[in-house]
N, C-alpha and C positions, 0 to 999 in steps of 0.2 A: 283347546288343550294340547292338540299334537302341534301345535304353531308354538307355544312354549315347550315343549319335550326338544322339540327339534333346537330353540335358541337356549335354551339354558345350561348347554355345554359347551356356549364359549363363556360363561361366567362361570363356572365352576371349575376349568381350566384356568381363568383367568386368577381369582382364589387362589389354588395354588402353586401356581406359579409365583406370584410374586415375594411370599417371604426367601423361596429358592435364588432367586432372581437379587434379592437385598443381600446375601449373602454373598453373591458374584462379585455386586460393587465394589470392595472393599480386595478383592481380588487380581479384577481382570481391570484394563481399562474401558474408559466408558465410549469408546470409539469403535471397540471391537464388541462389546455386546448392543450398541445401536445397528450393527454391519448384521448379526444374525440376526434381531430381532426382523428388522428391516426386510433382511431376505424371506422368513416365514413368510409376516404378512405376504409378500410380494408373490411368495408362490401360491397363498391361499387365493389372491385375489385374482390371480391367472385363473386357477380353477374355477370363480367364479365367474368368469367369463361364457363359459357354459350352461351356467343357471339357462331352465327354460322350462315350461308348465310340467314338464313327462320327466323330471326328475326324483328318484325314490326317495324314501324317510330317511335312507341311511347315509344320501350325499350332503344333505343340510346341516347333520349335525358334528359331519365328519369335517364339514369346513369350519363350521364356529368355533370345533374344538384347534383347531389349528391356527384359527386368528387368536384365539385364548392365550395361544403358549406363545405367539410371536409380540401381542401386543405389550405385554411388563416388560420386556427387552427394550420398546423404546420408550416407555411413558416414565420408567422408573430411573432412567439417565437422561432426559431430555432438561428439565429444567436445571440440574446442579451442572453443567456442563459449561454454560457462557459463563458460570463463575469461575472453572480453573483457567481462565482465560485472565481474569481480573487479578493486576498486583496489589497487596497492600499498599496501604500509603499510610504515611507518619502523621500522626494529627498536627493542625498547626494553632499557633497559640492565636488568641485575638488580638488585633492593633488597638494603643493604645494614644 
């Protein structure tokens, strides 16, 4: 049970976070919010560098919540992204 106490605050960070994070979209671009997202994770997973048996309850849940808030930053601009890359093109008619 404290094995989930401890992991279910980066899913409920994660939660909400994301409708926050959909509303960015349409805001900021999606290069500058993959750049924080990115940095979070990145400083979360430093800290978890230190993981080691004689760690307290309250370092575990302090990092899932911080991977919670960094990961919608990249998951929610990752896939529309290689599309602002793609031009339209004109349909073409079939040979006859």
């Amino acid at each position: 049970m404290l094995a989930e106490l401890a992991l279910s605050h980066g899913g409920i960070f994660t939660l909400l976070m994301t409708p926050i994070v959909g509303k960015f979209v349409s805001i900021v671009q999606p290069k500058y919010l993959i750049m924080v997202g990115a940095s979070i994770v990145v400083f979360a997973m430093w800290h978890l560098t230190g993981l080691n048996g004689d760690i307290t309850y309250s370092y575990a849940p302090w990092l899932r919540s911080l991977l919670g808030i960094g990961l919608p930053f990249l998951f929610l601009q990752s896939p529309p992204l290689p599309m602002t890359a793609c031009r339209p093109t004109r349909p073409t008619r079939p040979r006859r």
